[in-house]
N, C-alpha and C positions, 0 to 999 in steps of 0.2 A: 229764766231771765233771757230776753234778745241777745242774741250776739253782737258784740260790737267791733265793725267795720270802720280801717281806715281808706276808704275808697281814694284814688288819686281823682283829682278831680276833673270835671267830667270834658272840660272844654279837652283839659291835656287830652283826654283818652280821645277827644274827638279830632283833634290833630294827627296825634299818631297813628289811629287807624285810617284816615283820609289818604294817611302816606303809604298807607301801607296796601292801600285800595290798586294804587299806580303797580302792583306788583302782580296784579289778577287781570287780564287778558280774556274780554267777556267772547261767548261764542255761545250758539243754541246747541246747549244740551250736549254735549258730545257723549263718545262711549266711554266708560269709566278707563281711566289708566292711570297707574302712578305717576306720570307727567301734570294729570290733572288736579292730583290732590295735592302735592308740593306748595303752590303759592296760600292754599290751608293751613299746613303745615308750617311757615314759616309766618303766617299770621299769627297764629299759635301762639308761638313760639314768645315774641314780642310782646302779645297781650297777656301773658301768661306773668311778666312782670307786673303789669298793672289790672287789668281788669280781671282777670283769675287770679288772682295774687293768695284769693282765702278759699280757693275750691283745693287748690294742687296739694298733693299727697296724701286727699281724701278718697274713698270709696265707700260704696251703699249708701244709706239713708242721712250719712255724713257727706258726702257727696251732693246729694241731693237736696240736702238742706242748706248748705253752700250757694250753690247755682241757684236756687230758689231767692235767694235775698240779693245775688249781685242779679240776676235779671228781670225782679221786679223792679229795681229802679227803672223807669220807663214812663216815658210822654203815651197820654191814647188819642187816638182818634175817634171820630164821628163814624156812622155805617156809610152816611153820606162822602164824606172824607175820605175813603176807603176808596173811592171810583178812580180819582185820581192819583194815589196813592201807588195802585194799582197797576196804573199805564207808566209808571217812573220803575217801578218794582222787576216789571216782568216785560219791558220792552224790549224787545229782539232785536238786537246788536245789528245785525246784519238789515235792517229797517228802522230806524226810531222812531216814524208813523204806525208802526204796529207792536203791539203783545203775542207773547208764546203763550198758546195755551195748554193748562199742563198735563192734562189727559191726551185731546186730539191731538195735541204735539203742533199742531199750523199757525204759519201766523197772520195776525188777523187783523185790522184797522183798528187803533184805539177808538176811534169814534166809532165806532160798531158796538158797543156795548148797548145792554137793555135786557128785556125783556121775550122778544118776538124772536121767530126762528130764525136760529143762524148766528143769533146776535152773542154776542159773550157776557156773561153776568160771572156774581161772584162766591167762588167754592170755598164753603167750607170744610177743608179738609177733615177736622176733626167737627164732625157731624154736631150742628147746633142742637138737634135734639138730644143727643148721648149727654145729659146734665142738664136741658132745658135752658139753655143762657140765653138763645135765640141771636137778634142782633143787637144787644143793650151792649150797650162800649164797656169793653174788657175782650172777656175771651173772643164774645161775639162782631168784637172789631178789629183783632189785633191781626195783623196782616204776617207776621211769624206763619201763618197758618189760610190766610185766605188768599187764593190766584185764580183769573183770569181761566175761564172753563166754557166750553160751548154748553148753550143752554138744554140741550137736548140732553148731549153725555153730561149735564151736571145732575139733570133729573134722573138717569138711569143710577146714575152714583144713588141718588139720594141720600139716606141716612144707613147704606151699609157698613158694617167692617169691614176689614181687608184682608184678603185673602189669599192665597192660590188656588185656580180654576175656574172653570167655567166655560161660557159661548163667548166669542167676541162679539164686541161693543158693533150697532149698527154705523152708527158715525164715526167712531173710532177702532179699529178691528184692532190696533194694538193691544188694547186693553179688553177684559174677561170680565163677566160679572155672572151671577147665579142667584139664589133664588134670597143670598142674608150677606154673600160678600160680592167685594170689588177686587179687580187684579188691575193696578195701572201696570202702562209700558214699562219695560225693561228700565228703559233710560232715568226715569223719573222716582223707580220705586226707591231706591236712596233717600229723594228728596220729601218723599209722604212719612217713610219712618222717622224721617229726623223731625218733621214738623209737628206727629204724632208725640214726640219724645219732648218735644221743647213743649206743649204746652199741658204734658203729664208733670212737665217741674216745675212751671210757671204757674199753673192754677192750683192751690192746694188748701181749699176751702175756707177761703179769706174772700173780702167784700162783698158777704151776701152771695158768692158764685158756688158750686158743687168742686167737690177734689174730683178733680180728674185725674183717672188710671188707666195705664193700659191692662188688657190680661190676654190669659189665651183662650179666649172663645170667641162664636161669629153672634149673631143676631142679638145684640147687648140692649137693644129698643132705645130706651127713654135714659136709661141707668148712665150714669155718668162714667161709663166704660167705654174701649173701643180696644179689637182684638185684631187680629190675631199676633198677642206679642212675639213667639216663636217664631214666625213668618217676617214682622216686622223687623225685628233683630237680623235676620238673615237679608234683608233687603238692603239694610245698612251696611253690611258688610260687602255685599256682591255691587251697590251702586255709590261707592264711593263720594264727597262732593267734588262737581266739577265747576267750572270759570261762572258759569250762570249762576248756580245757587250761591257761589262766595260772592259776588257781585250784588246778589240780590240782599245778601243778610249785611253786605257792609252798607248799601243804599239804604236800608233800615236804619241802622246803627246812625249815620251821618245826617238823614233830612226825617227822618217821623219817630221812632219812637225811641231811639237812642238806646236800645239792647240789644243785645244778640240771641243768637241760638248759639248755646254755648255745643252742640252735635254737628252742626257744621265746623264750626271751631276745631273741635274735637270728638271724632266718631265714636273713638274710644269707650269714651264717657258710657257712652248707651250701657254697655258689655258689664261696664265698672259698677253701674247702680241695677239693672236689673239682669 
């Protein structure tokens, strides 16, 4: 039988965390410090009375099944709807005519998006093929998971998993890639595990879409997998969330789809389910 949820309802939860947004200080990307996970933490902490209210003092597949049903509640977009989406999501504080992008790390004209070199188009972090959902609204529009990527380093990504090692990226030398994974920057790899992680609980082979899992291998092709979780885990741990990615998932929460990434929220969590 479903579990039955008395959710607070959803304007309250969209006031309180509006207020709670004023508490988060956006900035590109910094280096991870426990200065920067604090206003996380203290988001937490709050929402923890109302919108985690039925996850807390859960762990594993209890855990998982929790977070699973508070953050399927959620508004979707179009793949079209995504573009602009996109430029409110991932706009670079220190510019608000431009996006960060989150591999090359630069930033770059919101009107620069498209197609043609140089231009920015939109990543799929957790690889459209790994499950074949392609861009049909769900996984393949939920912005949890898709950012702002130069079009060159979004094709060298392609459909890899993630890894450690390699050559660096030609356009982005930050970032590593090899012959089945991808290494993003230092900065960032926090922010690919947790998006890896939000939509391993978010998808779980309901509306016609594939269960999405992580595990621990590279080259997963087509299969509704994306690895390397042992690396992944560890990336969570060493890149902490900073001012950008709390910013980005409470601008989620308040104008599009009205859920979180319960791993920004709470890193924790990752460790606690897998």
């Amino acid at each position: 039988m479903p579990r039955l949820r008395t959710p607070a309802p959803r304007a309250a939860l969209l006031a309180l965390a509006a207020g709670l947004a004023l508490t988060c200080v956006a900035t590109t990307a910094p280096a991870a410090t426990s200065e920067s996970s604090a206003p996380a933490n203290r988001s937490a902490t709050a929402l923890d009375d109302t919108y985690y209210q039925d996850a807390l003092g859960k762990t594993g597949p209890a855990l998982k099944d929790a977070l699973h049903t508070i953050i399927s509640d959620q508004s979707k977009l179009s793949y079209s709807q995504v573009w602009d989406a996109l430029k409110d999501t991932d706009e670079d504080p220190a510019n608000p005519s431009n996006v960060v992008l989150l591999y090359a790390g630069r930033s770059q004209s919101k009107s620069s998006n498209g197609g043609d070199t140089d231009d920015w188009n939109r990543e799929h972090v957790w690889a459209k093929s790994h499950g074949d959902f392609g861009t049909a609204t769900g996984p393949g529009t939920d912005i949890h998971h898709l950012r702002p990527e130069d079009v060159s380093v979004n094709s060298v990504r392609g459909n890899k998993d993630f890894d450690n090692g390699g050559s660096p990226v030609g356009e982005a030398p930050q970032n590593t890639t090899d012959s089945d994974s991808f290494e993003p920057r230092d900065s960032v790899k926090g922010d690919v595990a947790r998006m890896i992680f939000y939509m391993a609980v978010r998808y779980e082979g309901e509306d016609g879409f594939a269960d999405l899992e992580p595990n621990d291998r590279v080259d997963n092709g087509s299969q509704p997998y994306i690895g390397r979780l042992s690396v992944l885990k560890q990336w969570n741990e060493q890149d902490p969330p900073d001012a950008f990615e709390q910013r980005r998932n409470q601008v989620i929460f308040d104008r599009y789809q009205h859920n979180r990434n319960p791993f920004i929220d709470h890193p924790e969590w990752a460790e606690a389910i897998w």
